[in-house]
C-alpha positions as CSV (number, residue, x, y, z in Angstrom):
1,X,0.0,0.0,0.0
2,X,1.5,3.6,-1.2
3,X,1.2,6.0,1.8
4,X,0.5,9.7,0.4
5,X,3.6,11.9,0.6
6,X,2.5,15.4,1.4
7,X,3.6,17.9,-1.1
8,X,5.7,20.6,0.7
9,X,3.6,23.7,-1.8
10,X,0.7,22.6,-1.1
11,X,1.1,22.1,3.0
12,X,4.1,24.3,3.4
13,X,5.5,24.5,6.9
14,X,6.2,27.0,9.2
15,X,9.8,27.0,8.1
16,X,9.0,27.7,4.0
17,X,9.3,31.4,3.2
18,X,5.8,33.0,2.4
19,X,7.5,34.4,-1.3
20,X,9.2,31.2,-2.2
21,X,12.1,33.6,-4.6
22,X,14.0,30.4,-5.8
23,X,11.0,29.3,-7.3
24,X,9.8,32.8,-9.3
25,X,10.8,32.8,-12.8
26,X,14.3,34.4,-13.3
27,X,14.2,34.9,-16.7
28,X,11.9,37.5,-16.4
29,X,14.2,40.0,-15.2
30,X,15.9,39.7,-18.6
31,X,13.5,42.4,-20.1
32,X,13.9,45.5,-17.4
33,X,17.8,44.6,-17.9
34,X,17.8,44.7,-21.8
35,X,15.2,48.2,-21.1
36,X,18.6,49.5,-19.1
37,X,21.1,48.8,-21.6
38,X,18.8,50.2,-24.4
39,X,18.5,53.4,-22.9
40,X,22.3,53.7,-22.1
41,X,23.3,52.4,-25.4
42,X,20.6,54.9,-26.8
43,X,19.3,52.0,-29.2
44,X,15.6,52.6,-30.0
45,X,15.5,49.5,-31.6
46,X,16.0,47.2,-28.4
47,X,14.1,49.6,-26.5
48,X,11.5,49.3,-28.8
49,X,11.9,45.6,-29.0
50,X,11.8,45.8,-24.5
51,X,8.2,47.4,-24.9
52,X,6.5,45.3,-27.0
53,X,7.7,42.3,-25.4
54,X,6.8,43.0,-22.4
55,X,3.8,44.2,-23.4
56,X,2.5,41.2,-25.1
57,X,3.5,39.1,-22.4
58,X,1.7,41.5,-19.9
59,X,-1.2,41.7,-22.2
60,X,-1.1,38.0,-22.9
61,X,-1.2,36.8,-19.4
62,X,-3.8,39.3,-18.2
63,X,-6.3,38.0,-20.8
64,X,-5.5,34.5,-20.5
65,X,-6.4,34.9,-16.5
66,X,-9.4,37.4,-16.8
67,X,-11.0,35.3,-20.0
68,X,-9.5,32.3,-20.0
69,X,-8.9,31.3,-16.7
70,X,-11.4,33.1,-15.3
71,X,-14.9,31.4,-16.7
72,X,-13.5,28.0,-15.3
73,X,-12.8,28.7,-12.1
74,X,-16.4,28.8,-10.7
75,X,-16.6,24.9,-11.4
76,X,-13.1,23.5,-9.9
77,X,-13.6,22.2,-6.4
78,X,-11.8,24.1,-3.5
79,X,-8.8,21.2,-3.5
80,X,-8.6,22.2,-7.4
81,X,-8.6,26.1,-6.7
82,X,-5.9,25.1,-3.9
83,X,-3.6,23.2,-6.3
84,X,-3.3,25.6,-8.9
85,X,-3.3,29.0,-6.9
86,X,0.3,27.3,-5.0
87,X,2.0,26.7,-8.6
88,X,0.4,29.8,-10.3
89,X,0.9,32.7,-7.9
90,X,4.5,31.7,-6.7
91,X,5.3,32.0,-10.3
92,X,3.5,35.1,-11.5
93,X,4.3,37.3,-7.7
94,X,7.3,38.4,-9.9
95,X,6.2,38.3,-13.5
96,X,3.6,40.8,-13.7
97,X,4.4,43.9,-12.0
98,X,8.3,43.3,-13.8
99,X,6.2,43.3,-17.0
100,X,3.9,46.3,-16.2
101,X,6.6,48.5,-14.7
102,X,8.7,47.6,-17.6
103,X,6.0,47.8,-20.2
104,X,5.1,51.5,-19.2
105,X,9.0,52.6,-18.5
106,X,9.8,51.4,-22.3
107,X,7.1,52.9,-23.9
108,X,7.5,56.2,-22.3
109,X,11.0,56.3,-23.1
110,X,10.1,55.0,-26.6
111,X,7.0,58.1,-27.1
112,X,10.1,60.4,-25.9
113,X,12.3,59.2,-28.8
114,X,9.4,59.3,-31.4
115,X,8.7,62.8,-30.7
116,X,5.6,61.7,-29.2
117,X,5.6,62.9,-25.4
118,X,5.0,66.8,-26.1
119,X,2.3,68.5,-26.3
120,X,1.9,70.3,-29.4
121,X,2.2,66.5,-31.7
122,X,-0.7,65.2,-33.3
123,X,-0.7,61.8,-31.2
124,X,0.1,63.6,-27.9
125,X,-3.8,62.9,-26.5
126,X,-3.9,59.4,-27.5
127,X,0.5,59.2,-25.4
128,X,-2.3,60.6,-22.7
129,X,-4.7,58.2,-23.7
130,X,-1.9,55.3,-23.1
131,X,-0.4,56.3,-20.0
132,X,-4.0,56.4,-18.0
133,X,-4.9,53.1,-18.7
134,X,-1.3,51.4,-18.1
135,X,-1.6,53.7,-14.5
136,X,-4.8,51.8,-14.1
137,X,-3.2,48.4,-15.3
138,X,-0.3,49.0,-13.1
139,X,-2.8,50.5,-9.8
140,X,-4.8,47.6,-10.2
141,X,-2.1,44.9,-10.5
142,X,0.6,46.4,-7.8
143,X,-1.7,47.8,-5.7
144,X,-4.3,45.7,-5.4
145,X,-3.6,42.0,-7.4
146,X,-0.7,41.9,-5.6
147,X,-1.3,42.0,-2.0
148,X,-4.3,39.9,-2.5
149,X,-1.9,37.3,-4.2
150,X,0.2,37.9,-1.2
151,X,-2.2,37.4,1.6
152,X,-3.4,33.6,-0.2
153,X,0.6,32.8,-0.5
154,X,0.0,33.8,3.3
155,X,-3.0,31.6,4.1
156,X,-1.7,28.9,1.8
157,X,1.2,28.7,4.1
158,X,-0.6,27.7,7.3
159,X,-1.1,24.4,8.8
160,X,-4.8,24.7,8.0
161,X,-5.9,26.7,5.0
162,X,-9.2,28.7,5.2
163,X,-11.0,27.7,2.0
164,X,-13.7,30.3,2.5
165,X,-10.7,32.9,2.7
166,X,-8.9,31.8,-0.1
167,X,-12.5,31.4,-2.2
168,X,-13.2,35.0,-1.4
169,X,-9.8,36.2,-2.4
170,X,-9.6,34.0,-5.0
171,X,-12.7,35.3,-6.8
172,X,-12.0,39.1,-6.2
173,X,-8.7,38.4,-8.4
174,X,-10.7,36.8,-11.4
175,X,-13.1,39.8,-11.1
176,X,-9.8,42.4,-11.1
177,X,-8.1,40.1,-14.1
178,X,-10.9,40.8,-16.2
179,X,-10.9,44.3,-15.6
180,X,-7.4,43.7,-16.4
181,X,-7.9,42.4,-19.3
182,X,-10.8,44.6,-20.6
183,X,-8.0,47.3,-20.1
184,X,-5.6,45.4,-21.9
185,X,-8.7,45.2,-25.0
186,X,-8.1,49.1,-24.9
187,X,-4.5,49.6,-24.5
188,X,-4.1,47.5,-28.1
189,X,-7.0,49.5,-29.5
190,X,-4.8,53.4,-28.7
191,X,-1.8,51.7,-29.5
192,X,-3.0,50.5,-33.2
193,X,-4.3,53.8,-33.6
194,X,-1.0,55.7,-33.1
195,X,0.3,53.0,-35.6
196,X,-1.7,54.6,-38.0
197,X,-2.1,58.2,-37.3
198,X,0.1,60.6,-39.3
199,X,3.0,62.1,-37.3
């Protein structure tokens, strides 16, 4: 007879840190660092090439969860729920607000080199348009996604998970990620509009 081993994410102890940092993905940090060398090396190019990778893998992620994700949720059990919150937010506690901080640094720095971020060009109130809604992307995520995924890492660490807790939080992130991704809807509408608009 096979006795059940316990899986150390799913009943961490009292010893495991609350943001496990060996097991957040590294590679992530490549994009911010290629964003620094772009704007030392002045190359519009790479910074160019920082923004829109990071933005499609901002914008990627916060559709997948808000329309994806989201609409399935409601039917796994609370052992389901449980299961994939301890391998999902571990690994996403870094990767989203790297990708929104760098997604909004680079394309700042990449309206400044286009002639984009004054006042008197063309495009100026949709450069406006852009910055509100990645401030609301970036509010929404840091300021309020964040902690939430912070306190279920926290309950999720205890001997005795409260599934009501983590149900309530759980559900308050699906509503917030499809906000985030009706946001994410609008940022690609503004930004194929300035692709087309004269200059």
């Amino acid at each position: 007879m096979e006795t059940e081993t316990r899986d150390p994410v799913l009943l961490p102890d009292a010893a495991t840190p609350i943001i496990p940092w060996r097991k957040l993905t590294w590679w992530i940090l490549l994009l911010p660092v290629l964003m620094i060398i772009a704007l030392i090396l002045h190359s519009f190019s790479l910074l160019l090439f920082t923004h829109v990778m990071a933005g499609s893998l901002w914008t990627g992620a916060d559709i997948f969860l808000g329309f994806v994700l989201g609409p399935i949720w409601k039917h796994l059990s609370s052992s389901q729920r449980l299961a994939i919150q301890s391998r999902l937010i571990p690994n996403t506690f870094l990767y989203m607000p790297i990708l929104a901080i760098t997604t909004g640094t680079a394309g700042w720095y990449v309206a400044k080199y286009d002639g984009f971020a004054v006042s008197h060009s063309i495009v100026f109130p949709w450069i406006v348009a852009a910055g509100i809604v990645v401030l609301i992307l970036t509010i929404v995520g840091i300021g309020i996604m964040l902690p939430t995924n912070f306190r279920m890492l926290k309950e999720m660490r205890g001997a005795t998970p409260d599934p009501e807790t983590l149900k309530r939080l759980t559900f308050r992130n699906r509503r917030l990620a499809a906000v985030q991704g009706i946001f994410q809807v609008t940022i690609i509408i503004i930004m194929v509009h300035l692709a087309v608009l004269p200059t």
